[in-house]
N, C-alpha and C positions, 0 to 999 in steps of 0.2 A: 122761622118766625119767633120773633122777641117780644114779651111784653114787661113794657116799666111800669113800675108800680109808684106811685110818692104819695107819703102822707103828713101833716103835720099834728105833731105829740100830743098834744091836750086834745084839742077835738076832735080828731083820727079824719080829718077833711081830707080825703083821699083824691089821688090822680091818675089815672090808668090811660096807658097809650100804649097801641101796638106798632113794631118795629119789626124791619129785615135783619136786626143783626145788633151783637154787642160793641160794635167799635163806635172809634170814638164821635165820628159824625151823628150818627145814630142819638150816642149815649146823650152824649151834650146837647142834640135836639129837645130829647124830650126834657131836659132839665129847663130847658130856656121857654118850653113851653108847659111844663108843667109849672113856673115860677110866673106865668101869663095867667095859669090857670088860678092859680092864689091871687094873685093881684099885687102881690107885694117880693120881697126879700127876707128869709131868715137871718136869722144870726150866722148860725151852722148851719153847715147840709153834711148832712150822716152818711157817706154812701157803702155799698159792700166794694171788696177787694178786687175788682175786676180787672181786663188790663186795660182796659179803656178809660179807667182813672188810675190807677196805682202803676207806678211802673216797679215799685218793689216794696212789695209789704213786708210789715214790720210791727211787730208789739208795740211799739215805742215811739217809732220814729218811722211812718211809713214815708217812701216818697213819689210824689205825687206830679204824675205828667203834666208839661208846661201848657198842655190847650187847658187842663183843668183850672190853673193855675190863673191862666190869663181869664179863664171865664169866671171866677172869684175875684178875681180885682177888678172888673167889669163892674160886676154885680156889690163888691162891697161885701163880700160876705166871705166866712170861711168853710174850708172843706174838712171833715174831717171823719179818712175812713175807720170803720168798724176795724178791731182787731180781726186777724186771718183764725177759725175755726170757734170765734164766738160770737153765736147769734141772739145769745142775748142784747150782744150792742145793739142791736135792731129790732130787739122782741117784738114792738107792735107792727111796723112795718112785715115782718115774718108773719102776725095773724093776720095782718090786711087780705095778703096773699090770698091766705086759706079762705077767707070771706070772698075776696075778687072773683076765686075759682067757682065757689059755690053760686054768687048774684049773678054775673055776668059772662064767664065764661063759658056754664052748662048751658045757660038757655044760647046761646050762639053758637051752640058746639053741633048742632044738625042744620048749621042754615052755610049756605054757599057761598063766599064772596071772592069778586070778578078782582079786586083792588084793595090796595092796603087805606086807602082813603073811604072807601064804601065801610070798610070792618070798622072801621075809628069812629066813624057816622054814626055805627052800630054801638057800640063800647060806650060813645057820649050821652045817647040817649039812657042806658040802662046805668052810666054814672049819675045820671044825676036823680033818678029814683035811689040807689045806693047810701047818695050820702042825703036824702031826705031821708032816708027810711026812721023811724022810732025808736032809741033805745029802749028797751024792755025795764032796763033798772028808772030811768030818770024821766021817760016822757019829750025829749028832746032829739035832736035829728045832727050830725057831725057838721050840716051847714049851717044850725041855727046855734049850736056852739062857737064855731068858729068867727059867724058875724059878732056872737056876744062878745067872746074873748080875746081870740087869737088875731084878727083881722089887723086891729089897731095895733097891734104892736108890729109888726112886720114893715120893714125900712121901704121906700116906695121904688118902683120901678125905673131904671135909667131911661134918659129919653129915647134909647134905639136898643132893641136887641139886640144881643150878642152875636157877634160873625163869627164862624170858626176860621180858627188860624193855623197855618202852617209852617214848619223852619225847614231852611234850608243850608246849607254848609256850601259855600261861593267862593273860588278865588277870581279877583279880578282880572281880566285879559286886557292885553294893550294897547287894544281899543277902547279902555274905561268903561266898560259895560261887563254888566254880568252876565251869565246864562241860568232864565229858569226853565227848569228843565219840563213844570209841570204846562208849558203853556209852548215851551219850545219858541221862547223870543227873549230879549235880549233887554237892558235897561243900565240907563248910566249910572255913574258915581264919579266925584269928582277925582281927577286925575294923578294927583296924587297917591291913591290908594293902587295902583298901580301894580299888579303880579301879588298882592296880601289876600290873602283867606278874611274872608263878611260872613257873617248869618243875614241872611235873607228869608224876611217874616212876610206873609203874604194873607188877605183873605181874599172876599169874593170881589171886593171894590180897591184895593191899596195894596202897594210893593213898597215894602222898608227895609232900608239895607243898613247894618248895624257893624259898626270897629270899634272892638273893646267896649261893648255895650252902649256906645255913644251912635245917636244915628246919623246918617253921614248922608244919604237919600230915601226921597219918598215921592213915588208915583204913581198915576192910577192905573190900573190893572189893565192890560190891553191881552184882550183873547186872540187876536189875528197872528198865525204862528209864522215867527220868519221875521217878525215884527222889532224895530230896532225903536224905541223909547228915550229918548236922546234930551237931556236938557244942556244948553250951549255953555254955560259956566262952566259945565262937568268936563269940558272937551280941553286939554294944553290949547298954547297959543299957536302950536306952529302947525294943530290937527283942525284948528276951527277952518280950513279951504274947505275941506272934505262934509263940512255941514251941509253944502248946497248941492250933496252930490243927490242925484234920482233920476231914475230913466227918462222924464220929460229934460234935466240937463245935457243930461248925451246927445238923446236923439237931436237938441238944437244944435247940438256942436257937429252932427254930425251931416244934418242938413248944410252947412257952409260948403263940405267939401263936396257935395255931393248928393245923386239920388240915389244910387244904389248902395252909398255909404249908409245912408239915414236907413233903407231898407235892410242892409245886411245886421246894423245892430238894433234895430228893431228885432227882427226875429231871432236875435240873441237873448233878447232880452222873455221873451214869448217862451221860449225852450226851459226858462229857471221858471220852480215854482215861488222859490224868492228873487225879487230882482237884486238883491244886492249882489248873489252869485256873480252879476253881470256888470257890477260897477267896473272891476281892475282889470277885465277882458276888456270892455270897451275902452276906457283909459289907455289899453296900450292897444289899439285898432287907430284909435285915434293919432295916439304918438307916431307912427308909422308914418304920417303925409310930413311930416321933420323928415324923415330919412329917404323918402323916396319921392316924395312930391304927392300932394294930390289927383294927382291926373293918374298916375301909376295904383293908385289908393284907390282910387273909383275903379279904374279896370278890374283891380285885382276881386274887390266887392261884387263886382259883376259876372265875375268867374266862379265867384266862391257859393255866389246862392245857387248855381250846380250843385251844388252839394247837400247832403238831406241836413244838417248842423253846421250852424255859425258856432266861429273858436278862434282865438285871437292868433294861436297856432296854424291853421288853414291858409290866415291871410299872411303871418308872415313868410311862410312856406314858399306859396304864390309869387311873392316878392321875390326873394332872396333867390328863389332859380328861375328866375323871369318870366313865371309862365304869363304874367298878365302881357308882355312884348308878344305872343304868340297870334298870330290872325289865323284867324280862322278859314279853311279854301273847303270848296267843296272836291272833295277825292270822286274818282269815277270810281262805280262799281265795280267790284271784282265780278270775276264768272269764270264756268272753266273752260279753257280750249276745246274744240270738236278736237276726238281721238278714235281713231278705227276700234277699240279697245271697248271704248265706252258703249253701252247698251241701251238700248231705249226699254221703257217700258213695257211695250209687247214682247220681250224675253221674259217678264213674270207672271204672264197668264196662265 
C-alpha cells in the first residue's frame, strides 16, 4: 500500500490518495486525479525521482518516461523532477507528509478496511477537515487561501481526462496487420508498410500505429482476442478477395457441395477458438471437389466425421487412397470353433 501526497506551493491545498503500488498506472492515476481534485493545471508539477516517472535521473537533465510525457502535453503543463538526494526541492511537500501522517493517517491507523475505495472514502472525509483546519500564525485555512490566490491562476482542465498510454515495438506481417500482443489480436496498416518495424501506442479506447513518427493507422480498441481489425484500403489489391473471407462464407460454399460437406467444415470451424485458424483448411476442403468431384467430396466428409477432428489432411488422405470408394458390408461375427480341448466353465469351480 501506497500513498500520494500532492500539494500546491502557496497555499499547501493538499491531495491525499491511497494506492496498491508505485508504477505507473497507479502514479499517473493519482496525478490525473489529484489535478481533478484542484480543478485546474499548474504550470509545473514537481514530482520525486521514482521509476514510475523518471526513467534516469539526473542533476541536470533528468529523463523523463514517455506515459509521463504524454500526460504533460495532455494537460499542457510541464514536469519537472526534484534533483535525486535533494529534498529540499520538495521541502513543503516533505512537511505535508509529516502533517498527512499526524491528521489522517493516525486516526485511521486502528480502523479496518475491506477496500482501497472504502479507505479513500475514509482519507476524503478527514481531507477536507485538514485543509479547512486554521493556521495558527494567520487565521486562514489552505482552502480559503487557495480560493483567494492560487485557484485563478491555474490553466483549466482539458475536456477529457487523461488515458494512459502504452508503446509497443511492431513489425508488420504479410498480411498487413499488426500483432498486439496485450490483447492477442491483430489490426491493419496499409500495405505498403509491409515486413518494417511500427511503434504501436495504444490506450483504453484507440490503436495508433506510427513509421518514423508519422502515423500511418488508427483504430478503436477491440478486446475480443483472435480478433483481426481490418480496414479495406489497408489491404493490396490482389489481397482484397480475402476481405469476404468468414465462417458464414465457407459454410455457404460448402452447402452447394453438400450436407456433410457443410457439416464436416462446420465442426472445423467449432474445434478453433479462432475461426480464422480455419479459413485455409477450409479453402483447401473445398478445393478438393476440383480434383475429385463433389460426389467423392461428400463421401469422403461423411467418412471423415468418424473421426473425433475435422483437418483438411484427414479429407485429403480419404481421397487420395480411396477410402471414400469403400462400401461398407456387414462382416459376420467371428467365434471360436467347438474343440475337445476347450473347457467349459464347470472346470473352474
Amino acid at each position: 500500500m501506497e500513498v500520494f501526497v500532492g500539494m500546491l506551493p502557496c497555499s499547501q491545498y493538499t491531495y491525499v490518495k491511497a494506492v496498491l503500488s508505485q508504477k505507473r498506472e497507479d502514479t499517473i492515476g493519482c496525478l490525473v486525479a489529484c489535478l481533478d481534485y484542484m480543478g485546474g493545471v499548474p504550470q509545473a508539477i514537481v514530482c520525486d525521482n521514482l521509476k514510475a516517472a523518471v526513467t534516469k535521473g539526473h542533476k541536470y537533465a533528468p529523463i523523463i518516461n514517455k506515459s509521463l510525457k504524454d500526460f504533460a502535453l495532455h494537460y499542457n503543463c510541464v514536469i519537472d523532477p526534484a534533483r535525486p538526494y535533494h529534498p529540499t526541492d520538495k521541502a513543503l511537500v516533505e512537511g505535508a507528509v509529516k502533517l498527512v501522517y499526524q491528521r489522517i493517517y493516525y486516526p485511521l491507523s486502528k480502523q479496518t478496511f475491506f477496500s482501497l475505495e472504502s479507505l479513500n472514502d475514509a482519507i476524503g472525509e478527514l481531507l477536507k477537515d485538514y485543509n479547512d483546519y486554521l493556521f495558527a500564525h494567520g487565521g486562514y485555512s489552505r482552502r480559503q487561501e487557495f480560493i483567494d490566490v492560487e485557484r485563478h491562476l491555474l490553466s483549466p482542465l482539458p475536456e477529457h481526462p487523461y488515458s494512459m498510454r502504452y508503446y509497443n515495438r511492431a513489425k508488420v506481417q504479410y498480411t498487413s496487420h499488426v500483432w498486439l500482443n496485450a490483447d492477442n489480436n491483430y489490426y491493419s496498416v496499409p500495405y505498403r508498410f509491409q515486413g518494417q518495424h511500427v511503434q504501436v501506442q495504444y490506450n483504453q479506447d484507440i490503436v495508433e500505429i506510427f513509421h518514423n513518427y508519422e502515423r500511418i493507422a488508427i483504430h478503436k480498441r477491440c478486446y475480443k482476442a483472435g480478433h483481426y481489425t481490418t480496414v479495406g484500403e489497408h489491404m493490396p489489391p490482389a489481397s482484397q478477395f480475402f476481405m469476404k473471407w468468414n465462417p458464414d462464407y465457407f459454410l455457404g460454399q460448402a452447402e452447394k457441395l453438400g450436407p456433410a460437406v457443410h457439416a464436416y467444415i462446420d465442426r472445423l470451424f467449432t474445434q478453433y477458438a479462432y475461426p480464422q485458424h480455419g479459413y485455409k483448411q477450409s479453402q483447401g476442403i473445398l478445393a478438393l471437389a476440383k480434383q475429385y468431384g463433389p460426389q467423392r467430396l461428400e463421401a469422403a466428409c461423411h467418412r471423415g466425421m468418424s473421426f473425433p477432428k475435422s483437418g483438411y489432411h484427414t479429407i485429403e488422405r480419404i481421397l487420395r487412397k480411396g477410402l471414400d470408394l469403400w462400401v461398407e458390408t456387414d462382416e459376420p461375427e467371428l467365434s471360436i470353433p467347438a474343440h475337445k480341448n476347450i473347457r467349459g466353465k464347470e472346470n473352474y469351480i
